[in-house]
C-alpha angles and dihedrals in degrees: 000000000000121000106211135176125225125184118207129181092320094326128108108210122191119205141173119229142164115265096229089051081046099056087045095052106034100101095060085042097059084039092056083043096050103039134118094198097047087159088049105040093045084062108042078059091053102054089034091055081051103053090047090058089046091060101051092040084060092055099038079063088047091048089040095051085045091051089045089051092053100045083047085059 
């Protein structure tokens, strides 16, 4: 487990996550940390984060359907 530090808009925020999760993550985190924008930016990672899992649930029901019309073969 991995103690981080996060500012936000005038606010420190401690929080506990896995290293593996950190190291995947890092990069938004010294962006949020970093920004000038925090409000925007966190934003702009939330919606970012959403349309990523869109986009594989989408393709998860392709893959599904694909997976229904073989084993109704």
């Amino acid at each position: 487990m991995k103690k981080i530090k996060i500012y936000l808009i005038g606010q420190k925020f401690e929080i506990e996550i896995e290293d593996e999760f950190y190291e995947y993550i890092k990069d938004d985190i010294q962006k949020l940390n970093n920004s000038q924008n925090q409000i925007k930016d966190l934003l702009n990672l939330i919606l970012d984060s959403k349309y990523n899992l869109y986009e594989n649930e989408q393709q998860l029901f392709v893959l599904l359907n694909k997976i229904g019309r073989i084993t109704n073969e």
